[in-house]
Residue, then its C-alpha position, 0 to 999 in steps of 0.5 A: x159339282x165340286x169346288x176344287x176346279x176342272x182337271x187338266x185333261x178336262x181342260x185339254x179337251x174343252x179346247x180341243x173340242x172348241x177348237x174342232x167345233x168352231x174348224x168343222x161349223x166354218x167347213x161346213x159352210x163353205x162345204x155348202x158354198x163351195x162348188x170346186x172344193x166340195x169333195x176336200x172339204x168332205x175328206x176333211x169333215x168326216x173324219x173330224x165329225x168322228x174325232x169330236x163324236x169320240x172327244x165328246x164322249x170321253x167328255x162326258x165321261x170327264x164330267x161325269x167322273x169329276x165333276x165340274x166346279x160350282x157356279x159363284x153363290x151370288x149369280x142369280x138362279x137364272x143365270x144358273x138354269x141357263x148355264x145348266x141348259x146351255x150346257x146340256x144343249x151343248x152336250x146334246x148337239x156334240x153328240x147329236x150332229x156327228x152321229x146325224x151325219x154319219x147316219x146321213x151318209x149311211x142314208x145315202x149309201x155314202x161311206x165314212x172313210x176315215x182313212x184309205x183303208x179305214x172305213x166305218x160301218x153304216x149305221x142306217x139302211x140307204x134311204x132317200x127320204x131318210x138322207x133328206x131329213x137327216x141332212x135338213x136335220x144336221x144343217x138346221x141342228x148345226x145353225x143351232x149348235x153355232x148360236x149355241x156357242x156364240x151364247x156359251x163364248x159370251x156367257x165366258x166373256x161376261x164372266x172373265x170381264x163383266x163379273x171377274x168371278x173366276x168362272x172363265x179363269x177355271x176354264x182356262x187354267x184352274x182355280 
């Protein structure tokens, strides 16, 4: 962990992927509400999953490359685990739920189109059985990913607000 605070590029694509995240948990729900807009929603979901599996995966590089900034000195070793956990949670269900649907669909025979044109390899044999826990799987993992930023987004709060401490203010434009 450094003090100096995250890149602009390390910002650039926290937004970007917190923007994408909240568009494709939202897409989602209505995928599974919706009856007339289905297939729309499905054209526009795939190829967002595959963004954000990309975005993810150079953010990882990021992190790993520049680190991040140390948390205040004075927050209390609770408050630091959990932001360690929550974070690795967060990372974990970014990879996680992408590679769960591009693998659901290859359990189903389905095709990740990208574009016309541009369609991505299956990455699991068709199975049913195996459609049916990965689809149960990226569902539930997606519940858990949307509790999951909910705790990340007021764990931001209460730092911008409550504690003032610059932790938000790192994310948002440096220290």
């Amino acid at each position: 962990m450094s003090g100096r605070g995250f890149t602009p590029l390390q910002r650039g694509v926290h937004w970007l992927m917190a923007a994408l995240i909240l568009a494709m948990l939202f897409i989602g729900v209505a995928m599974v509400a919706s009856v007339t807009g289905y297939a729309g929603l499905v054209a526009i979901h795939k190829p967002l999953g595959i963004a954000l599996l990309l975005l993810v995966v150079l953010r990882i590089g990021l992190r790993l490359r520049h680190g991040a900034p140390s948390l205040p000195a004075d927050l209390p070793g609770w408050q630091k685990a959990g932001a360690h956990a929550s974070h690795v949670a967060l990372y974990a269900l970014m990879l996680a739920m992408p590679l769960l649907g591009w693998g659901m669909l290859s359990a189903a025979g389905y095709p990740v189109v990208l574009t016309p044109g541009l369609v991505l390899p299956a990455i699991l044999p068709v199975s049913p059985a195996l459609y049916a826990l990965l689809r149960a799987a990226h569902g539930w993992l997606g519940y858990l990913l949307f509790l999951t930023v909910l705790l990340h987004l007021g764990a931001a709060l209460f730092h911008a607000l409550v504690r003032r401490d610059g932790v938000f203010r790192g994310m948002v434009r440096g220290r």
